[in-house]
N, C-alpha and C positions, 0 to 999 in steps of 0.2 A: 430382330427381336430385342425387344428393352433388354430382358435378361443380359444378351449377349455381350448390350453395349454396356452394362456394368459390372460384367467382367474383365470386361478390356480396360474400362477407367478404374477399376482397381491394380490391375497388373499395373499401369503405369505410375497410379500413384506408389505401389510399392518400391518402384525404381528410383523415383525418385527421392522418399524418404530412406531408402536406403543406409546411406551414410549414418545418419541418427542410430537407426535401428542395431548396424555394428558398433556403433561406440559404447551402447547398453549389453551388447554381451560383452564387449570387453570389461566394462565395469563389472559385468554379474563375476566373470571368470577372476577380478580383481576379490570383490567381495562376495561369496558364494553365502548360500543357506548354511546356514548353521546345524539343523536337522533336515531329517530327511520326510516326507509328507506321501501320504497317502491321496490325498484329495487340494485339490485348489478347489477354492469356489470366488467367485469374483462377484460382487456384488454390487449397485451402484451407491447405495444409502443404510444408514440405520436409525433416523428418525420413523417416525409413526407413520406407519400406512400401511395397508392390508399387502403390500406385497413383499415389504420387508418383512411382517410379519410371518407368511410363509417361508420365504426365506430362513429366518431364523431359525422356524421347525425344520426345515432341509439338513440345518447345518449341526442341530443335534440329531441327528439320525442314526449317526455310525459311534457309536461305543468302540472303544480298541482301537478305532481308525485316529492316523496324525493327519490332522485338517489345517491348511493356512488359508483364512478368510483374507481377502485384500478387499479393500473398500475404495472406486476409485473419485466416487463425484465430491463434494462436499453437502456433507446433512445441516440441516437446520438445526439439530438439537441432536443430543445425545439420548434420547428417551429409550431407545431399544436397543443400545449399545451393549447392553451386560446378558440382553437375551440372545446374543450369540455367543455367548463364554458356555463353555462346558469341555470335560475332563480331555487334552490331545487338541482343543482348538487354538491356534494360536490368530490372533486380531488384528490386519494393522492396516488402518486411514493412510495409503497415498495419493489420499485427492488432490493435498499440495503442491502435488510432479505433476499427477492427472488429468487437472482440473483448474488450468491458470491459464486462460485462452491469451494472456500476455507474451506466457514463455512455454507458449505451445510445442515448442520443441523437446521440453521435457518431457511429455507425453507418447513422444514419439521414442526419444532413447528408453523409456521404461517398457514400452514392448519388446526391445531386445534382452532388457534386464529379464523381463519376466519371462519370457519365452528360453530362454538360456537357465532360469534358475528349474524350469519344471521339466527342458529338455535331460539335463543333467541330475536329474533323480535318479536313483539305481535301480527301483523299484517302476514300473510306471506306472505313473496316478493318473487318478482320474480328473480329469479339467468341468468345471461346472459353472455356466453362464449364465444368471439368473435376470435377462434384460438390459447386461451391463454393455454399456457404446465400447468403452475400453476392451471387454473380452473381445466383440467380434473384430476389432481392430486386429487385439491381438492372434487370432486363430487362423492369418495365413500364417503366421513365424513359426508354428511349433512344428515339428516333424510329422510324418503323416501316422507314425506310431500311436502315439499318443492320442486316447479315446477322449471327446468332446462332445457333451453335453449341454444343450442351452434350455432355454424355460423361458416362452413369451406370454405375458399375462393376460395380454389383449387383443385386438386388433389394432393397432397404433402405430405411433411416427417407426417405430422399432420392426413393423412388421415388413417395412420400405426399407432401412438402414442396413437389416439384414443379408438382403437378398445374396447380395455379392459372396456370402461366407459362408452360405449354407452347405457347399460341398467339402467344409470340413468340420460339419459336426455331425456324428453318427446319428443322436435320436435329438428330435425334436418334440419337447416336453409342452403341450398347450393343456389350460384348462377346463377349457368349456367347450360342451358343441358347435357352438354359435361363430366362437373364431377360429377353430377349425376348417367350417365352410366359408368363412370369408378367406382366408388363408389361401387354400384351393383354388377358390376365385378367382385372385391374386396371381399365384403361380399360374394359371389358363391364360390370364388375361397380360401377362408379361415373357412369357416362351418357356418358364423355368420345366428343364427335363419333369417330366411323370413320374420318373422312379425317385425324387424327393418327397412327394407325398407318400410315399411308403414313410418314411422316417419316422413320420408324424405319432404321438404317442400321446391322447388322452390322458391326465392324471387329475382325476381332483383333487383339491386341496381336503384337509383334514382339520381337524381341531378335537384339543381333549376334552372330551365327554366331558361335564361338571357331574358331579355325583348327588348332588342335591338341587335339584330342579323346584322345588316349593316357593309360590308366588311371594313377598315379602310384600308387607305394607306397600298400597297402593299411593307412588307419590305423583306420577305422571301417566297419561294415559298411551301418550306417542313417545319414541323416541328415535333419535336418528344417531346413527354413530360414521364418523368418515371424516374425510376431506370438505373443507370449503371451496373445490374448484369449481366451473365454470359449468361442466356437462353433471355435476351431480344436483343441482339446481337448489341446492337449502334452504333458497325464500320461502319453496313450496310447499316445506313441511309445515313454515310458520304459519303460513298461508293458512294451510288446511287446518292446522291446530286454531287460529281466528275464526274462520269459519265453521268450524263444529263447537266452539265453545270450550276447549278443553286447555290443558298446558303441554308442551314439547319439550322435551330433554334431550341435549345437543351434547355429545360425547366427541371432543374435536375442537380444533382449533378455527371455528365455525362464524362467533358471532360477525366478525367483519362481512359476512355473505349473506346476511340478514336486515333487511333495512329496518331500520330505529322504528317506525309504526307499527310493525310488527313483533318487536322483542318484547311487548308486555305479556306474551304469550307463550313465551319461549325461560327455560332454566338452562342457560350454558356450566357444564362441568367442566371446561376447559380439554388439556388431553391428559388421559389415564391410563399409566403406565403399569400398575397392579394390579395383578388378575384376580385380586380378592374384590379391589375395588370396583371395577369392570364390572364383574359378578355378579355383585351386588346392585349395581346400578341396571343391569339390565331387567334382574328380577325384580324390582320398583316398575317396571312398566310393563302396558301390557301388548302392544303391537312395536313391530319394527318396519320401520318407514326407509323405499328408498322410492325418489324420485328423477332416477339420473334417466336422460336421454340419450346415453350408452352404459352399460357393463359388461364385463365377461359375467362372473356369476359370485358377488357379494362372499366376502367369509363374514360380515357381520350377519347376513339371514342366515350362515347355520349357525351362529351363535348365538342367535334371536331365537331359531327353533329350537336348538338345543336345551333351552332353558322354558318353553313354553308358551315364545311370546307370540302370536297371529304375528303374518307379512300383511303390507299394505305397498304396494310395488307397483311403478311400472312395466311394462311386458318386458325387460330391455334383455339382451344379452340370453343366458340361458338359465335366467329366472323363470320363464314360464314350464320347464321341464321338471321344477320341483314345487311349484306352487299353485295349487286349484282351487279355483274358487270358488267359497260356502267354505270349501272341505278343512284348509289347515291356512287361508286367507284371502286377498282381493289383488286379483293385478287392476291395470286402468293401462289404456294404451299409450307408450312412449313417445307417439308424434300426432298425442293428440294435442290440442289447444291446453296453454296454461291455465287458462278459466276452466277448462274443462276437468282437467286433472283434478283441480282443486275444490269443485264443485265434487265432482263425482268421491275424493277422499271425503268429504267432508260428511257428505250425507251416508259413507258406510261408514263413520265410526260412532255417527249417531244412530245409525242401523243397528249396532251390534250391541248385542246383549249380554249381559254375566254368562249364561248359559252357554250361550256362539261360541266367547272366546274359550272358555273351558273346554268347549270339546275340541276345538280348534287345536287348546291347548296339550291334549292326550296328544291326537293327531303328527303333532310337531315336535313330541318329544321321541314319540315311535319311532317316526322318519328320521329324525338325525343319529339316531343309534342304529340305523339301521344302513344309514349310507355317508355320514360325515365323519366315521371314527380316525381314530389316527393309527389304529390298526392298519386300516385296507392302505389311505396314504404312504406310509413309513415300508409297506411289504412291496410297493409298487417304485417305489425310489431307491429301495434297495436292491431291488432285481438290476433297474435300470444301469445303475451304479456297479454291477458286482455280479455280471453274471454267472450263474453255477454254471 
């Protein structure tokens, strides 16, 4: 069974990293923690994107609790950097050790550092992997004491990287239904034991209600908020916004995924870090667009619902278990033809009427109060975290 054979290629890799690995707890045992922590949480990034995003709400969760965030990749920006500060959290970037495929070896002595600094807590915390390559490296080293936690966003490179590690982490935190079943899949179709899908722990993500939902001044009629990569397709919004006659508002570091014929259609706001500003920018529009050819399940559509605005979606990921359509928006199929996609956006939003999206709009304010709060989120991560 694959499983089997990479478990065996980890055993061995661990022997022979070995060496590394002890010179980093001799180091940790040279320079120890200075405090003592309730929580590690490892994380890969704190630039912009909807997972560091969650992330970030993870890491204010626990009030009272002493938190050390490590950070291990190198970010692009520091945009999200200060939304993991809060009261017991302490911060700190070693993507420099991490993340220098030069002096990969540093990498390798910081899992002994780390593993020695969280075995040697007197209390014992809780470890929490939020997609990071460094955690699951590090999660053969720690003792089998110590409770381990990880959190995969998607079905991705991460859902393969994993597999080796999976028998030391108690729950396995996924988002959506969608990757879930492939996950399953995954584990059938590679030998991995049965009783790891017990593990498995549904949690959707959350987001703070905004308290004032009222449409502002109509400035754009689409708007798309995300990443400019590859699977989320962002020509197609301009696309659709050409073809229906309207303008597009791009919240992200987006225009480079736009071709020049098409930006005369398009208002880039570059990326927005202020959730006043944000705010405001979503409630200037009146649909949220996504066209990706995979998702787990977008936090920008409950941010988009939250606020009132119609979906205009691909079926992808587990968008179609929140979004109906007439009712609160339109999917269009994700492996349908780009002409198609495009065609088919174009003619619903020339479809829809003041009237549509109003009700649409009730519809999608009901729905996200009703299942996107950060109540249900924050009481489900704290269970996981903290059993009574």
């Amino acid at each position: 069974m694959i499983y089997t054979l990479l478990r065996i290629k980890r055993f061995i890799e661990a022997i022979l990293i070995a060496p590394f690995v002890w010179l980093g707890r001799l180091i940790a045992l040279w320079r120890p923690l200075k405090e003592e922590y309730d929580i590690f949480l490892f994380f890969p990034f704190y630039h912009v994107g909807g997972a560091e995003k969650v992330h970030s709400e993870v890491a204010k969760l626990f009030p009272g609790k002493k938190i050390l965030i490590l950070f291990t990749k190198k970010s692009a920006n520091t945009a999200m950097l200060a939304a993991f500060e809060a009261p017991g959290n302490t911060v700190r970037d070693v993507s420099k050790y991490t993340d220098n495929k030069f002096l990969y070896f540093n990498n390798l002595i910081w899992r002994g550092i780390a593993a020695t600094w969280i075995a040697r807590q007197q209390k014992q915390p809780v470890v929490f992997n939020g997609q990071c390559n460094f955690a699951y490296k590090l999660s053969a080293h720690l003792p089998a004491r110590i409770r381990q936690i990880e959190l995969i966003h998607s079905f991705c490179s991460f859902s393969y990287i994993r597999l080796p590690f999976i028998p030391y982490y108690e729950t396995t935190v996924m988002i959506s239904r969608e990757s879930v079943q492939r996950h399953l899949e995954l584990y059938r179709r590679f030998g991995v034991p049965a009783g790891y899908a017990e593990k498995i722990r549904l949690v959707m993500n959350g987001i703070p209600l905004p308290k004032d939902t009222s449409p502002l001044v109509e400035a754009n009629m689409l708007l798309y908020v995300g990443r400019g990569t590859p699977e989320k397709r962002v020509h197609l919004v301009a696309a659709i916004a050409k073809a229906a006659g309207v303008t597009a508002g791009f919240i992200g570091n987006v225009e480079g995924a736009v071709p020049e014929d098409l930006r005369a259609h398009c208002r880039f706001y570059g990326e927005q870090t202020e959730p006043a500003e944000i705010d405001e920018l979503y409630r200037r529009h009146r649909v949220i667009v996504i066209t990706s050819i995979r998702e787990g399940f977008p936090m920008v559509i409950m941010e988009g619902m939250a606020r009132g605005l119609a979906v205009l979606a691909t079926d992808a990921g587990d968008i179609p278990f929140h979004v109906r359509n007439n009712e609160n928006g339109y999917l269009v199929p994700h492996l349908d033809t780009e002409e198609n996609i495009i065609a088919a956006g174009a003619r619903l939003v020339k479809e829809w009427q003041p009237a549509t999206l109003a009700a649409m709009r009730e519809n999608n304010i009901a729905y996200a109060r009703t299942h996107f709060s950060m109540e249900t989120f924050a009481e489900a991560y704290r269970g996981l975290f903290f059993k009574a």
